[in-house]
N, C-alpha and C positions, 0 to 999 in steps of 0.2 A: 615751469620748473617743477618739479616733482617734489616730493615732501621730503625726502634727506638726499636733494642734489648737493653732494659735496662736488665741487668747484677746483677743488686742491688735489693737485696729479700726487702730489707725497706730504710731506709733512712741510719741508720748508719749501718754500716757494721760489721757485727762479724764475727771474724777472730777464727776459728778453732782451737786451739793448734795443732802444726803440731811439727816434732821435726829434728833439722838438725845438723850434727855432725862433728865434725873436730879430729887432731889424735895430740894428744900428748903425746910424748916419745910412750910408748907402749898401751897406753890406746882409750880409746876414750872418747870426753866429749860428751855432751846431750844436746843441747842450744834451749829452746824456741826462738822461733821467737821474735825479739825486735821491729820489727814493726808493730805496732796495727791497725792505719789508715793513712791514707793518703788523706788531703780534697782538695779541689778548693773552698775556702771559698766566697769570690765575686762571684761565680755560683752556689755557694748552694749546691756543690757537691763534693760525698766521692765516692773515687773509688774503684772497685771492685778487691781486689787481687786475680790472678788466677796463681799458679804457680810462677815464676818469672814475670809476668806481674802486671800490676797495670794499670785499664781499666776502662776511663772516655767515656760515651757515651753523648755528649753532643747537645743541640737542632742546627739545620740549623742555619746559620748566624754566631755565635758565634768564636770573635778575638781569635784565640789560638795565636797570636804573644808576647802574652805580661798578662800572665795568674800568677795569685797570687796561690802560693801553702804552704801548711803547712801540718803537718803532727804529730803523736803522737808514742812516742819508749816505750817499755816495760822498758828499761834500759838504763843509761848512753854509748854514741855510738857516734861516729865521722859520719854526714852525709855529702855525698859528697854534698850536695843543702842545704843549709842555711833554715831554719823557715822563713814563711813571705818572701818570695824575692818572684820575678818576672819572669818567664822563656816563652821559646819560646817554645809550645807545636805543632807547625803546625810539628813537625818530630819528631820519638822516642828520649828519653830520657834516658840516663842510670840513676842507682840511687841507692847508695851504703854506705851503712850503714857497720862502725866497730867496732869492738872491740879488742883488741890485738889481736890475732891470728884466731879471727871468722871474718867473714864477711858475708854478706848478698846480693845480684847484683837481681836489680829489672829494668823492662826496665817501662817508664812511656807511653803510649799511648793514644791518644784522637782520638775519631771516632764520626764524623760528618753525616745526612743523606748526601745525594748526591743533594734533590730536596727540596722546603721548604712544609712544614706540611700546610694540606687542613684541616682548625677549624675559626669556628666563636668564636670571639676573641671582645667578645662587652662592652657597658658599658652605664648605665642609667646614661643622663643627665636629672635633675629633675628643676623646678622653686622652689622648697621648699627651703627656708635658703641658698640656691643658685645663685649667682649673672651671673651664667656661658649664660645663654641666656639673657640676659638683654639687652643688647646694642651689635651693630654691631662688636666690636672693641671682646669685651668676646666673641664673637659668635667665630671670627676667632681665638685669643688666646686658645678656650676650641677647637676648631679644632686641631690646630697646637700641643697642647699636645699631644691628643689623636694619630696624627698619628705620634709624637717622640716616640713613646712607642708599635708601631707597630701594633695596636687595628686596627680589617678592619669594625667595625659594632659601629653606635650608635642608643641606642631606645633612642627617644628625646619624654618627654611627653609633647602631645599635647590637652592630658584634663584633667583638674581636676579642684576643688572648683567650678563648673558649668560655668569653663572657657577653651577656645580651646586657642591655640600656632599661631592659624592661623585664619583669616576673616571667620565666618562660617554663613550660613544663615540658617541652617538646628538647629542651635543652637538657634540662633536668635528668632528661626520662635517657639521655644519652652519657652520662658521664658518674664515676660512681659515686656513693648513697654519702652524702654529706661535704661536696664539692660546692666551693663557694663560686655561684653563675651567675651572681647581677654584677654587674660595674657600679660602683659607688657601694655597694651593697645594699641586704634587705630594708623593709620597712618602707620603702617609699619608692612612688613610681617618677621617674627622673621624664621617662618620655611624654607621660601624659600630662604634666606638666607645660612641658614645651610643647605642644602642640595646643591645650590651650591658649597659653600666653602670645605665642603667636599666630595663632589663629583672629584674634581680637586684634593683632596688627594687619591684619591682611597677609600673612607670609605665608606659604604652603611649608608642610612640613613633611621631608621625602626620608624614612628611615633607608640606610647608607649600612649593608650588608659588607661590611671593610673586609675583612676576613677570607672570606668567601671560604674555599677549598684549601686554603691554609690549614696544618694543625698548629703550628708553634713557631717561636723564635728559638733559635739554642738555647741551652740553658735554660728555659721557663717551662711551668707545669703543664702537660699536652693531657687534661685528664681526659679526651674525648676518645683518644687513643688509647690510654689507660683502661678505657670501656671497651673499646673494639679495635686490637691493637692489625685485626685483619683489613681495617679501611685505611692502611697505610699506604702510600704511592712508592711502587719500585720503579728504579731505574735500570739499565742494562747490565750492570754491574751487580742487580740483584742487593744494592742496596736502597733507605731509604732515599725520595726524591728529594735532596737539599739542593735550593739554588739561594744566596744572599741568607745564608744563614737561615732561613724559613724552609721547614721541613713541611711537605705538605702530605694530604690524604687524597687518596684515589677517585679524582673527579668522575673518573670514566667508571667508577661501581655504580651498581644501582641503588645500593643501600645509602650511600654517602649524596646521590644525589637526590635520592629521596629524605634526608634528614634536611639538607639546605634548604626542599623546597618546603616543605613540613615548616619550617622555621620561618622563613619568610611568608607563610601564609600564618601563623602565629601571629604576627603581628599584624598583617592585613585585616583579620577576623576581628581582631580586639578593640583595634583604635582607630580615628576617624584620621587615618593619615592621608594624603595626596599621591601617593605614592610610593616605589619601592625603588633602591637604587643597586646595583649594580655594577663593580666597578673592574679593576686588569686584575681580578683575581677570583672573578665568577661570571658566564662563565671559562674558564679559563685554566689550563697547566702548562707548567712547564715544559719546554721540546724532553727533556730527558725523565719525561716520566711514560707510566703505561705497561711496563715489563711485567707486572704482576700475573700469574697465571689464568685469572678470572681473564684477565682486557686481551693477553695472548691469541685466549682458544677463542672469545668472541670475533676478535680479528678475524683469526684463521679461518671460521665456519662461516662469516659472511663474505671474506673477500676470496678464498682460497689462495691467497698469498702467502709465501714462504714466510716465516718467523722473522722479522727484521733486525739486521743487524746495525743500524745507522739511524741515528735520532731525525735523521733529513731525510731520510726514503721517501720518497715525493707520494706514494700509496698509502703507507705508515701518515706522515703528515695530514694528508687529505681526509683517511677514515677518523682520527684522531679530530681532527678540529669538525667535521661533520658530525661527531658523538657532543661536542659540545654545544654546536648551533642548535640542534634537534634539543639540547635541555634547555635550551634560551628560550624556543618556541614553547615549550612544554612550561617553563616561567612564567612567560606572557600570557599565556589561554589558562594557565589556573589562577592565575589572578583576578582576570578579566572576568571568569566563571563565577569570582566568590562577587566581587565590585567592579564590573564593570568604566567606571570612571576613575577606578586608583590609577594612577600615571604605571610604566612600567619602562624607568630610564636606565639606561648605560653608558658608566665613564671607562671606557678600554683604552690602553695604549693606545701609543699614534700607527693610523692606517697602514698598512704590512709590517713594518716591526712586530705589532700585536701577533699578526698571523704567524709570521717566524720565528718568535720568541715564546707566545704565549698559547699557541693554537688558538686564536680565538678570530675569528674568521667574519667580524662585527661588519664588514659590507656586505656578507650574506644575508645577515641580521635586519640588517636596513631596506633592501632589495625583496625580504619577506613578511615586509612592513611590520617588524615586534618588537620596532623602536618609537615611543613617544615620545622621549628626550632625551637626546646626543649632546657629551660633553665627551668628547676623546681628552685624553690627558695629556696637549700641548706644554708639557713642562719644560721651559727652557730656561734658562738665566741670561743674566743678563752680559755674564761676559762671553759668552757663547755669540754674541752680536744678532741684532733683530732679526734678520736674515734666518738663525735655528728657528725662530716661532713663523715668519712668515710663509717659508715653505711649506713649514707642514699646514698652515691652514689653507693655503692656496691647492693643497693636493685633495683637501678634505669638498673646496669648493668646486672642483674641478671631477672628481670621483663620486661623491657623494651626493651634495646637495643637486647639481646639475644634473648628472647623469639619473637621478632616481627622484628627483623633485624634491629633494625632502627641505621641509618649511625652515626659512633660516629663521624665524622664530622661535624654532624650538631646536633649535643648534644652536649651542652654548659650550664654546671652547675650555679647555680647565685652563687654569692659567696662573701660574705657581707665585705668590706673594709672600710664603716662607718657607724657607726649609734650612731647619739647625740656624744657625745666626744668619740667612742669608735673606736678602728682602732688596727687592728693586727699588730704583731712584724713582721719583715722580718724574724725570725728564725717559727714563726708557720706558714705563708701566704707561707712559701718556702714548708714548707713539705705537703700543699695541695695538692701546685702545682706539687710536685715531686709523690702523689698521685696519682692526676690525671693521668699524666706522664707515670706511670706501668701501668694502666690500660688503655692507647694509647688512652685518650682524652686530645687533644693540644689544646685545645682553655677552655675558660669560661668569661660568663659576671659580671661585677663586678659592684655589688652597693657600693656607686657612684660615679661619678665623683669627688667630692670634695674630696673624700680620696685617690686620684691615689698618689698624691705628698709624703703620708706617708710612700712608701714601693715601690718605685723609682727605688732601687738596684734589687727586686724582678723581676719586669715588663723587667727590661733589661738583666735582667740574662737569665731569662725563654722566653724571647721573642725577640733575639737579629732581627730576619728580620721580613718581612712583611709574614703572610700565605696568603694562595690562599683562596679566601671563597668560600665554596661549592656550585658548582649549586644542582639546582632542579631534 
C-alpha cells in the first residue's frame, strides 16, 4: 500500500450487496449485509469495507487513542461498540454486529503515513474588514492561530488602495509629496514584525502584491494616478478601463510595469521574506483594456496588424496576454537575480477563464517553468454544489500538473472559506478536502483568514501535524 492509498472511490461509501449465509435446521437462509457504513465523524471519515475489514486511511499526526465512531445497520442488530462512543484505534479492533443466529465479525483498522505530507498549506491575511494586522498584539494572535492549525505559509498583503504593508520609497517616490502610503500608517513596521513572529513558528512569510495593476476602486483616492495620470488603461471607447467598479492603469506601459516590479523588489531587497506572491490582477488586465496609443503603435510595429476593433481578436488577445507572460518571466529572473531562494508564486483565476477574461495566459507560465507555487483561485461556494470546485481542479490536474509535471506539492488550490457573510459548512469544506485528498494534493490556501475560526473541526481533522514545505 503506498503511503496515502486512499481506499474510498468518493466520499461515502457504497457498499455492494454481497450475500452471507447461516444453516438452519436443514435449510439455509440468505442474509444481506446489515452493515452499510461505518464513519469517523470528527475526522470526516467513512471507511472502506473490504472483506471482513473496515479500513480508515487517515492523514499523519492524527490521535487514534481516543477516535469517535458511529456507524449505520441495514436492520435491527446488537453491535458489539455502542453509536457515538469513543474507542482506542492506535491497534485492530474487532467489531461484531448480531442478530439471533446471524452474525457479522469485522476487524476496524486505521493506517497512518509513516512521514508527514510535503504541501503548501497557506492562507491570505488581508487589511480589508480585517483587523488581523493592525496592532502588534493581532499580529502575534493571527500568528499563533495560524500555526495551531498547522498552516506552514502566509501571503500577507502588502499592497493595495495605493498603500504598501511596509515603508516604501519606490511608492513614495510615485505619488504626490505628502500622500499617506503605509497601511496602518507611519511609525512602525507591520511587516517585519510578521515575519519575525512567524518565522520563530516555522511559517514562511510570502508578501501578496493584492493590487497588482489596479489603480482604485470608484470613489477612493487614486493618488498613483494623480502623479501620472498617463499610466491610465484605455479601453476602446477611449475611455478609462473600468471592470467591477476597479479602474485600472496600463499594465502593457513600461513605466507602470517598471514601477510594480521596482516595488516588488523593494520588498525582496529589504526583508528576509520567502517569497513574493502574485495573484488575478498581476500579471494581468482586463479583455477591454490596451487602447491607449503607447500599446496601439507597439502592436502595430510589431505585428503589422490592422488597429483592432474587437476586445476578442484572437491576434489582439494573443499579443496582449504574451506582453504579460514576458513581465511574469521578467518578475521571476529579477527576483531570482536579487535571492535566488525567494519563492516566486502565482494565484490567477481558474485555467482559461483567466486567459479570457484577464489575459493572463498562467499555463504558458508553468510550461516556462516561472512558477514555484500554483494556487489558482478555485473559488466556488458552496451552493454552486461540489461539482463547481471539482472540475476545475480536475482540469488543473489533467492540463497542468500532468501534462508539465508540475509537483503537486507545490500545487496549492485557493479555496474560498469567506467572503462577505458567506463561509462553508464543515460537512461541504470536508468533502473538498477529502477531494483534494484522492487526488494526493495535501495542502491548499484558504481565503481568508477571518473565516479559519468557522470550520475549526475541518482544519484539525485534515491537518492534525505540521507538513514539510517544499523546496525549490
Amino acid at each position: 500500500m503506498s503511503k496515502h492509498a486512499f481506499l474510498t472511490v468518493f466520499f461515502i461509501i457504497m457498499i455492494f450487496p454481497f450475500c452471507q449465509s447461516c444453516k438452519k435446521g436443514n435449510s439455509t437462509i440468505i442474509h444481506k449485509p446489515i452493515l452499510s457504513q461505518f464513519t469517523l465523524p470528527e475526522l470526516f471519515q467513512t471507511g472502506t469495507i473490504k472483506g471482513d475489514s473496515i479500513i480508515f486511511n487517515l492523514p499523519y499526526g492524527t490521535n487514534l487513542s481516543n477516535i469517535k465512531v458511529d456507524y449505520q445497520l441495514n436492520d435491527d442488530a446488537n453491535a458489539s461498540i455502542p453509536r457515538n462512543t469513543y474507542i482506542n484505534l492506535s491497534r485492530s479492533i474487532d467489531f461484531v454486529i448480531k442478530k439471533g443466529d446471524y452474525s457479522e465479525h469485522y476487524v476496524l483498522v486505521a493506517y497512518i503515513p509513516s512521514h508527514p505530507d510535503t504541501a503548501v498549506r497557506g492562507v491570505w491575511i488581508t487589511n480589508v474588514g480585517s483587523p488581523a494586522l493592525s496592532t502588534e498584539d493581532n499580529i502575534r494572535n493571527t500568528v499563533d492561530l495560524v500555526a495551531s492549525l498547522h498552516l506552514n505559509a502566509i501571503y500577507v498583503v502588502v499592497f493595495n488602495k495605493n498603500q504598501t504593508l511596509f515603508p516604501s520609497t519606490v511608492l513614495q517616490n510615485n505619488v504626490p509629496e505628502g500622500t499617506q502610503t503605509q497601511i496602518f500608517g507611519p511609525g512602525w513596521d507591520p511587516l517585519q514584525i510578521l515575519i519575525d513572529y512567524a518565522h520563530l513558528k516555522g511559517i514562511k512569510v510570502i508578501p501578496w502584491f493584492e493590487y497588482g495593476f489596479i489603480s482604485h476602486y470608484t470613489g477612493y483616492p487614486h493618488p498613483i494616478l494623480d502623479k501620472h495620470p498617463e499610466w491610465v488603461s484605455i479601453d476602446k471607447n477611449g475611455l478609462p478601463t473600468v471592470r467591477n467598479n476597479f479602474t485600472w492603469l496600463n499594465g502593457f506601459h513600461p513605466q507602470v510595469q517598471q514601477f510594480m516590479l521596482d516595488l516588488i523588489l523593494d520588498a525582496v531587497k529589504k526583508y528576509n521574506i520567502d517569497g513574493i506572491q502574485c495573484d488575478d490582477h498581476l500579471p494581468a488586465m482586463p479583455i477591454n483594456s490596451g487602447y491607449d496609443s503607447l500599446t496601439l503603435n507597439t502592436y502595430l510595429q510589431q505585428t503589422g496588424n490592422p488597429i483592432p476593433t474587437s476586445d476578442t481578436d484572437p491576434n489582439w488577445m494573443k499579443w496582449r496576454a504574451d506582453q504579460l507572460s514576458q513581465f511574469a518571466k521578467r518578475i521571476y529572473d529579477s527576483v531570482k537575480a536579487i535571492k535566488p531562494n525567494c519563492l516566486v508564486c502565482f494565484a490567477p483565476g481558474p485555467l482559461d477563464w483567466s486567459l479570457q477574461n484577464n489575459l493572463a495566459d498562467w499555463e504558458s507560465w508553468v510550461k516556462m517553468g516561472i512558477v514555484d507555487i500554483l494556487s489558482p483561485l478555485l473559488y466556488r461556494n458552496e451552493n454552486q454544489g461540489l461539482s463547481a470546485y471539482t472540475s476545475l481542479l480536475d482540469k488543473d490536474i489533467s492540463r497542468i500538473i500532468k501534462n508539465y509535471a508540475f509537483p503537486r506539492n507545490r500545487y496549492s488550490p485557493g479555496i474560498m472559506v469567506k467572503n462577505g457573510s458567506y463561509s462553508p459548512s464543515d460537512n461541504y469544506l470536508s468533502r473538498v478536502f477529502l477531494y483534494n485528498t484522492y487526488n494526493q494534493i495535501y495542502g491548499a490556501s484558504l481565503w481568508y483568514y477571518d473565516g479559519l475560526i468557522n470550520n475549526m473541526k475541518v482544519y484539525k481533522a485534515f491537518y492534525p501535524a505540521n507538513a514539510i514545505f517544499p523546496n525549490r
